[in-house]
N, C-alpha and C positions, 0 to 999 in steps of 0.2 A: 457584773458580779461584784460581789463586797470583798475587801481586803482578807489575805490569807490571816491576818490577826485571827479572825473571827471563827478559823476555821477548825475544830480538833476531830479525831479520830471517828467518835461516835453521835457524829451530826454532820449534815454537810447542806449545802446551799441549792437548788433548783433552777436556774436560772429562767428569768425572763423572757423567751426566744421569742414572744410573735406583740413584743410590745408595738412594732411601726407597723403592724401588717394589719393593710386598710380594709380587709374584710372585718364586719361588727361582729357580736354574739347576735344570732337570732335565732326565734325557736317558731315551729309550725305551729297555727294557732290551734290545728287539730291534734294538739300531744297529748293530754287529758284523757279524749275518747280514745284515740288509737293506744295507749299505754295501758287502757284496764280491758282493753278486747285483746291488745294479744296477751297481756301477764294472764286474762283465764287461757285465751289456748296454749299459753307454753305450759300451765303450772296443771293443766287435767291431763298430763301424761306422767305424772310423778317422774322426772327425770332427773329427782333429787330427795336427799331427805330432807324432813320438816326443818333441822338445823339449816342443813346448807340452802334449803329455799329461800327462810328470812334472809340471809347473806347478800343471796343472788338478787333477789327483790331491793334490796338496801343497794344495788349497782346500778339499777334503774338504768338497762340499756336502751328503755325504747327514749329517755331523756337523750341518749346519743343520738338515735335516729331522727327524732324530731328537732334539733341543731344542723344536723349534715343535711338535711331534707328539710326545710324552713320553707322551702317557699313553691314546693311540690306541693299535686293535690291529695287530700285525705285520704287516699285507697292506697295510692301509692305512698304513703307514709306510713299506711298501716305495715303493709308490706316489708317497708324497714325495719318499722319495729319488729317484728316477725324475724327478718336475716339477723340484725344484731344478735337479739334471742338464740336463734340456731349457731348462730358463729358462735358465743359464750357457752351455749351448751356441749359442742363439740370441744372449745379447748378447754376449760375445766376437769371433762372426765379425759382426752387423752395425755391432756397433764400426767395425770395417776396411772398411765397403760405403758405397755414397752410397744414396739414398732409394730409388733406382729398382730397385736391387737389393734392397734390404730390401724393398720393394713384394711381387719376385716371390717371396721366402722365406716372407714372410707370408701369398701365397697358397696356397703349396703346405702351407705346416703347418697351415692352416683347412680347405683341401680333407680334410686326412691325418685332422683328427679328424672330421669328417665322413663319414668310410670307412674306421671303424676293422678291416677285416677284409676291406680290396683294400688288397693289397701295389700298393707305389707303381711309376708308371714306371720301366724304364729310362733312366740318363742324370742322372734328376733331382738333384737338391742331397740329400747325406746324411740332411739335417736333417726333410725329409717322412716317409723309413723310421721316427728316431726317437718322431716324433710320433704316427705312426699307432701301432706297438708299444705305446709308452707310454700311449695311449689306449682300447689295444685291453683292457691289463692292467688301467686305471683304470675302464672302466665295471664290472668284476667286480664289485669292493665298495662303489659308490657308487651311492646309490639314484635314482631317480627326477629327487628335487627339486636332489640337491649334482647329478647331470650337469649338467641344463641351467644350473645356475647357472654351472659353472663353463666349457663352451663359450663362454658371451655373455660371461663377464668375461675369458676369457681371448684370444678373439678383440679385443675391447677391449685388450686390451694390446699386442697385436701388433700393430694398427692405431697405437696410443703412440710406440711402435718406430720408427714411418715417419717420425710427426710428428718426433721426438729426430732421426734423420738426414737431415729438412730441414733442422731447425735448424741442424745440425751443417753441412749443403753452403752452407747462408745466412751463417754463421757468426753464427748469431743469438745473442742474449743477452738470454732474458727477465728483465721483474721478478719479483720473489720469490712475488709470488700468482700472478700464470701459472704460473709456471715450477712450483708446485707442485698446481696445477690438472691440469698434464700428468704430473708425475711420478707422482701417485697412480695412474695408470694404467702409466707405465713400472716401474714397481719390482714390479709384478706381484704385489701382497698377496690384493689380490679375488679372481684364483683361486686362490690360495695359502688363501685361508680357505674356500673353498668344501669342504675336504676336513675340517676339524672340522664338518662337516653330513653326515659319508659315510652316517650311518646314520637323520638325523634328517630330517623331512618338514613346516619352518618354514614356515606358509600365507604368502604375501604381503606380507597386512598387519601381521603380526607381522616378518618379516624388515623390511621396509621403513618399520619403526617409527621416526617422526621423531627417538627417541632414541638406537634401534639403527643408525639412520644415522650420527646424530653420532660415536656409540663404534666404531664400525668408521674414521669418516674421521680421530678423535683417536689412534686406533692407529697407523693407515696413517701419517699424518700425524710420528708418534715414530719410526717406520721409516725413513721419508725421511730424517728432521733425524740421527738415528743412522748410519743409513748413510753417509750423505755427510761425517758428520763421519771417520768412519775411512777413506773412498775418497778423500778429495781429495787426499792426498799423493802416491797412484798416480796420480790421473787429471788434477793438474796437470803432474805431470811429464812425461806424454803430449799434450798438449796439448788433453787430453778431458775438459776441467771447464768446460764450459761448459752443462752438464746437472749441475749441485754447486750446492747452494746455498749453500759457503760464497763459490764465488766469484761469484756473482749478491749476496751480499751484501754483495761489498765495491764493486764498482760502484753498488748503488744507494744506497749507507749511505756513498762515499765514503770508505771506511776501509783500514785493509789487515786483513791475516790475521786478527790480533791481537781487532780490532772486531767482524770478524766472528764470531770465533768466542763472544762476549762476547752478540751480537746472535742468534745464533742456541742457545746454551746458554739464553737469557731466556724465547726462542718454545717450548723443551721441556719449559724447568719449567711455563706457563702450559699447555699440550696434556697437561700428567701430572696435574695439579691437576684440570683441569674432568673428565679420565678418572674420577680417584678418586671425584671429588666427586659421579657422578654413575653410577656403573657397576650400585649397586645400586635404582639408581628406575626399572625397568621396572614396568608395571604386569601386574596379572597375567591370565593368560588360562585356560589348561586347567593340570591339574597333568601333564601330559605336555610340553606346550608348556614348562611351565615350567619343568620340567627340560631342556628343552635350551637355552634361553634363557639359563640359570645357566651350562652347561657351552660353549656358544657362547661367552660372553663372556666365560668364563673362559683361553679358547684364543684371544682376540683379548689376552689382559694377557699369556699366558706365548710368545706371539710378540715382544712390544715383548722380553724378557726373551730370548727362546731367540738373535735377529737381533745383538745385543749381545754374548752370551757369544761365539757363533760368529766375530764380527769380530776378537775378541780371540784367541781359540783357533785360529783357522785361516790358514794362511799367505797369504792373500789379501791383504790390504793391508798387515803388518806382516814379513812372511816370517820368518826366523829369529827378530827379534826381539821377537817376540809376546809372553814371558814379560815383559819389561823393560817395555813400552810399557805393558800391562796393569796394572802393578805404580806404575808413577812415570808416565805418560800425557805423556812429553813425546817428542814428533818430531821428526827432523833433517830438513827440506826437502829434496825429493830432485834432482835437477838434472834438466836435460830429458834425456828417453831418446833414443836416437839413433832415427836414420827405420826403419832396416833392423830392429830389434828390435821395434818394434812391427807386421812384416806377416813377419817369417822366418818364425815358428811357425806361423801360420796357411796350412791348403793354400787350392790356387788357386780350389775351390768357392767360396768364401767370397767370390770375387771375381766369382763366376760373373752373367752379363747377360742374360738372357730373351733372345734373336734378335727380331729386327724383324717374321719371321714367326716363329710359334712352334710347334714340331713338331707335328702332330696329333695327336691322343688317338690312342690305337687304339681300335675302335671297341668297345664295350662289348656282354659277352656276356650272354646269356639274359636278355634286356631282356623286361620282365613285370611282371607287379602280385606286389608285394611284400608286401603289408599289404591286408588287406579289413576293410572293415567296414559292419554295415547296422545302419538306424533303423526303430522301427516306428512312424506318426505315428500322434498322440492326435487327438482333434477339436479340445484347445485350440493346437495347432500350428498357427503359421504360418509358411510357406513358409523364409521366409528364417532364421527361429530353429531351424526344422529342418536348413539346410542347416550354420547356425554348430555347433550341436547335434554333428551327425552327422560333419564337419568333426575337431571336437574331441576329438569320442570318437577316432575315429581317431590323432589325434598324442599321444593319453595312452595309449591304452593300450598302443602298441606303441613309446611312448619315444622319439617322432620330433620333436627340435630343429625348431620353425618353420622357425628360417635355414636349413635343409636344403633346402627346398620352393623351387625357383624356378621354376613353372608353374603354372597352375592352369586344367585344362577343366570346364567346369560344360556340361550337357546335364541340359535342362530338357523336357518335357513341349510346355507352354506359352511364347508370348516374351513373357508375362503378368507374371514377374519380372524387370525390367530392374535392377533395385537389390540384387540377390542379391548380385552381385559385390563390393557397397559392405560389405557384412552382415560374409562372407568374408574381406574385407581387414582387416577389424579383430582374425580370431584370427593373423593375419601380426603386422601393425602393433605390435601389443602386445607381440611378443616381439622387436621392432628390424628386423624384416624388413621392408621395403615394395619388393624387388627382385624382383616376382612377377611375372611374364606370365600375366595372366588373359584369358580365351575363352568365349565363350559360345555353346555350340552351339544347337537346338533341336531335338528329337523323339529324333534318330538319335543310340542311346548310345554305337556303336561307333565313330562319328566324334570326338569326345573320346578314348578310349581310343588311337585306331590315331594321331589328334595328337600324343598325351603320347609314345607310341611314338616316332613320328617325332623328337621333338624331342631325345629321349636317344640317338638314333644319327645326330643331324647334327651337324653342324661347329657347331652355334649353340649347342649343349650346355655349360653349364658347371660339371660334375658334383653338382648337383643333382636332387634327386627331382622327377617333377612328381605332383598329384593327381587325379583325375577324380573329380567329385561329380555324381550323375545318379537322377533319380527324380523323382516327385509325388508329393501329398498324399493322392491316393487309392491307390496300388500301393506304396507304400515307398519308401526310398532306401538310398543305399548312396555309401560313398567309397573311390576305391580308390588305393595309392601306389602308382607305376610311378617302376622304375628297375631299373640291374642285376645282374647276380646273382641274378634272382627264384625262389624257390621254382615259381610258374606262370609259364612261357613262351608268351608270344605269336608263334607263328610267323607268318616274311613272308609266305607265299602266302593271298592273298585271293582269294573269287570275288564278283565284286561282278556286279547285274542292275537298269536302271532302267526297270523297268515303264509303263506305261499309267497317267495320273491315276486315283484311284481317285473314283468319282462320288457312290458311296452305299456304305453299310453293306454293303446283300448281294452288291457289289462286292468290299468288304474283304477277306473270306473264302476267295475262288477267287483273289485275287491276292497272296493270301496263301501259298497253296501252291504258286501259277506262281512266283511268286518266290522260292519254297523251292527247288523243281526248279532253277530257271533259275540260280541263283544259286552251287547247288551244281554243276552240271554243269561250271559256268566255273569254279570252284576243279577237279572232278576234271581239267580238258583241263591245269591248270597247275602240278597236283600228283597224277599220276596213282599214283604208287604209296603214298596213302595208302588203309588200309582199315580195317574195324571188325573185324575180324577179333582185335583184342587184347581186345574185350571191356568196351572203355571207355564209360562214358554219353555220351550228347551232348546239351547244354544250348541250347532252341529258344526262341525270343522268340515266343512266340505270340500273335495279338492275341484271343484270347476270354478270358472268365470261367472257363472248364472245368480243374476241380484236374486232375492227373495227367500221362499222358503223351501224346505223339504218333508214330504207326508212319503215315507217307504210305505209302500203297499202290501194292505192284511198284514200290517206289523204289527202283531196285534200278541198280546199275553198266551203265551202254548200256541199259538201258531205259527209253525217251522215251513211252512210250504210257499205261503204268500210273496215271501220276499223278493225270491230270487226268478225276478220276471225275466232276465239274461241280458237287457240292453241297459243294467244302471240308471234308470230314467229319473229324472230328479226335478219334480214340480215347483214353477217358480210361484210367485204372488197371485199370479193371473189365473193360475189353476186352480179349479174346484175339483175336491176329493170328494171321492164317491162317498156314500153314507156307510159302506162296510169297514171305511177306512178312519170315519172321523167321530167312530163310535166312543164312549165315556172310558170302555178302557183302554181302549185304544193307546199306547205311549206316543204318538204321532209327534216330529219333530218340526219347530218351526225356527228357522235359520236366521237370526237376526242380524242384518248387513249394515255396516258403515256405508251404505250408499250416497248418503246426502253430502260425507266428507270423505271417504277412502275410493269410491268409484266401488270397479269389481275390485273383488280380495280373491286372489288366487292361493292354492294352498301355501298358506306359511307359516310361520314357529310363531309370528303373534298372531292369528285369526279367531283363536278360543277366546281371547284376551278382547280382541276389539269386536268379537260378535258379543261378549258381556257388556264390554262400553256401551253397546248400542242398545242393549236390553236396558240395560239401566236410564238411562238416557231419553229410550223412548214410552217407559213407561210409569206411571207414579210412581213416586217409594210408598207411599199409602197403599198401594198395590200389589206390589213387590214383597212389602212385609210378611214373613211369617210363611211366604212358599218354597216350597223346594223345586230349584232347577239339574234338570238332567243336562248334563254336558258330554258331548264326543269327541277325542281328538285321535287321528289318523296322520300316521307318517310312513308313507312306502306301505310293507305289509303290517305294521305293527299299531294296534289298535286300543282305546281303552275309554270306556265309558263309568264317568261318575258321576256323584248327586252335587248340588251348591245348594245351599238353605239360608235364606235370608234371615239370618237373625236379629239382626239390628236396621238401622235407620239409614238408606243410601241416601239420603238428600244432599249430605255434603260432597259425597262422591261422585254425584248428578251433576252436582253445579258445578263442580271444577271441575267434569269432564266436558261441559260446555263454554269453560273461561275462554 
């Protein structure tokens, strides 16, 4: 830094900080195209007026993104360009908001990635459309492990957001380790590095390596000190440095500009040092791993590098005189900006307040199970390792964010596992989620399922999935997500029937198919004009051993006589039904069995679940499309027959029910 001679009140000096640091300037050779594809997707939302657009456009963030992503492929640079975009449009307008509105923006752009592929309410704040879009584009080329990294860090930052405009309503003024405890989070790196992992699948313990921690936080850490050294001149002038740490460093160092900046160029050489010193001692693990481990950490040095060039090169903090400052680094102190300039440019969303009541969802369509999946238990299974088990499978293989899941019904067999719940909580817990509503039913599976239902079309809904986990250790299990837009629809009409205690076993059996009858008659008087007439299976809970199917006899539309032949007899595969019984309207039930992987299924809390698995499974989705299935589920005396309607596309649910 140049002698204090040089130095008076209303100009101060920038320092140098990444003159030895061996990362280059490089730019992706795809910034051109990906910079005019996404300035049209950010700028056709008007998420600004015509002043502050030219402003925003003169900041040229996707120039940032194609620096810190130099040497990613095009789609995934587009991509960058896209978050930068979203990050500046989020801090801009919560700049100008107090807490309680940045509250409600940071819920709806959490909701938005969470629903990347439901267009957002009417009414809402612009900023949910962005998010959702941008998200919708961003899972295309980002595998598995960068998604969820980068939902949980980036929800994390927008929760950062709220804290910065407490501060900001408090007019707080942390010290210099708070203040950058919080900022590591405000400055939005962690999801910003989650996209140099778009194609890589870093286990855990290797990301979360006590040293790959450090050099992620020594990075982040040069970003902040960088950043704020070229933002303070804007954001003192606005009266918005009090998230800066040059001026937290002159209150708590007692100094003016001058000290601090003296104080804070000291903190980047000491964070660039331990970087260097230390970037190539990972130890080693797989030679896959270790190449991305190399190329990871290689894009955590050419970020400190790309954040730098960009402050210089772009009109954000220096405006016209970019070239000048860059060249000789000295600042002319700007004066305070008037009130009116700092809130013309921004429209009046930006100021927008949540109502005290807040308008109702609309009610969410073709509410159904989304995702299936079943387990087949070993003997060294127990209970609750199978339900974490089966649980799990389900949120991997279909790509399902924990923090998505806010319910959870468990229907168990037995109320033999009381601790299930505990088991469960811990595949949430692990991933920051503990805002679950968990239930635990017993016997009856349809009771969990029509809960989960109920819960995504009440007003208690807060756009999360719920799950239904249902089975035992002797017939299988199975987990299913319900929520909307499902490929299988759960229709509302139900025929429920509550029988006679059942006393004994060869009680079981005839009140098995009274309660077939019974149960279906009160669905036909409330849903008379469904029929089987289209040809579709229908999947029965049957409580015997017996593989195959089931045809109740003269079960036929208005005939009450047929049924109850007195010995329960229940036709397997091998049976042919007579011609009175397998007539067009006949609702004749055909019991689709997990035989080829579950053996027999004796009555249990998942058997509606895995006779679906197996419908699905065994027959096209081309097939499947567009018909409705009758379902029965029967526990003891308590009975209930409803419709499923295929309305969407099970193919994917096919296939990873045969992974």
């Amino acid at each position: 830094m140049p002698g204090s001679a040089n130095w008076t009140a209303d100009r101060f000096y920038i320092p140098d900080t990444l003159a030895n640091w061996p990362w280059p300037r490089a730019i992706n050779p795809a910034y051109e195209e990906c910079k005019a594809a996404s300035a049209a997707w950010c700028e056709k939302y008007g998420a600004f007026s015509a002043r502050a657009q030219k402003a925003f456009n003169l900041c040229d963030f996707n120039l940032l993104a194609s620096l810190a992503y130099a040497g990613l492929p095009a789609d995934v640079n587009r991509v960058g360009c896209d978050l930068m975009n979203l990050f500046f449009v989020v801090d801009e307008h919560t700049d100008a908001m107090d807490a309680r509105s940045v509250q409600d923006w940071v819920d709806i752009v959490v909701d938005a990635l969470h629903h990347p592929h439901t267009p957002r309410p009417a009414g809402e704040p612009k900023v949910g459309e962005i998010a959702r879009t941008f998200w919708e584009n961003g899972i295309k080329c980002m595998g598995p492990t960068a998604q969820r990294r980068f939902v949980e860090t980036f929800t994390t930052y927008l929760q950062s957001v709220v804290t910065q405009a407490q501060d900001r309503d408090k007019h707080l003024f942390r010290d210099v380790d708070s203040y950058m405890e919080v900022r590591r989070d405000t400055i939005g790196a962690k999801p910003s590095f989650a996209l140099l992992e778009h194609d890589m699948e870093l286990p855990d313990d290797v990301f979360y390596h006590p040293l790959l921690e450090k050099l992620r936080e020594w990075a982040i850490d040069m970003l902040i000190l960088g950043n704020d050294l070229c933002s303070y001149n804007v954001e003192q002038s606005r009266g918005d440095d009090g998230h800066n740490i040059i001026r937290l460093a002159m209150l708590q160092e007692n100094t003016n500009v001058h000290g601090a900046l003296r104080f804070v160029s000291k903190m980047h050489d000491d964070l660039a040092e331990k970087f260097l010193s230390n970037y190539q001692g990972m130890p080693s693990f797989t030679p896959q791993i270790d190449a991305w481990v190399t190329r990871y950490i290689d894009g955590l040095g050419n970020w400190v590098r790309a954040n730098d060039s960009w402050s210089f090169e772009s009109w954000r903090y220096f405006k016209g005189d970019v070239l000048r400052v860059q060249a000789e680094r000295w600042v002319e102190l700007l004066p305070p900006a008037p009130k009116d300039e700092l809130t013309s440019s921004i429209p009046p969303e930006s100021r927008w307040i949540k109502p005290a009541v807040e308008p109702s969802r609309a009610r969410p369509n073709n509410v159904g199970i989304v995702a299936l999946d079943t387990y087949t238990p070993t003997s060294e299974d127990d209970f609750q390792t199978l339900a974490v088990k089966t649980v799990s499978s389900l949120l991997s293989k279909y790509n399902i964010n924990p923090v998505s899941v806010g319910r959870l019904d468990i229907c168990i067999e037995r109320a033999a596992d009381p601790y299930i719940i505990y088991a469960l909580r811990d595949a949430f817990a692990s991933a920051g989620n503990t805002d679950v509503e968990a239930i635990v039913s017993s016997s009856k599976s349809v009771v969990g399922l029509f809960n989960a239902i109920n819960w995504v079309e009440s007003s208690s809904w807060d756009g999360r999935y719920a799950i239904v986990f249902a089975g035992d250790l002797s017939s299988g299990v199975s987990a299913a997500l319900v929520g909307p837009d499902a490929p299988i629809v759960v229709e509302p009409t139900r025929g429920t029937y509550l029988g006679d205690p059942i006393a004994s076993t060869d009680e079981a059996q005839g009140s098995y198919i009274d309660s077939l009858f019974q149960s279906y008659s009160h669905y036909r008087k409330k849903h008379p004009q469904f029929s089987k007439t289209s040809g579709a299976p229908n999947g029965a809970h049957t409580p015997t051993t017996t593989n195959g199917s089931i045809k109740s006899n003269g079960f036929v539309s208005g005939d009450t006589n047929g049924h109850a032949n007195g010995n329960g007899h229940v036709q397997t595969r091998s049976s042919t039904p007579s011609s009175s019984s397998s007539s067009t309207s006949s609702p004749s039930f055909d019991y689709m069995i997990l035989h080829d992987r579950h053996g027999k299924i004796p009555t249990g809390a998942g058997s509606i679940y895995l006779g679906l698995a197996s419908l699905i499974t065994d027959i096209a989705p081309e097939t499947l499309a567009g018909k409705s299935i009758g379902v029965f589920g029967f526990a003891n005396s308590t009975s209930t027959f409803f419709g499923i309607r295929v309305a969407g596309d099970c193919s994917v649910i096919c296939k990873q029910l045969q992974a």
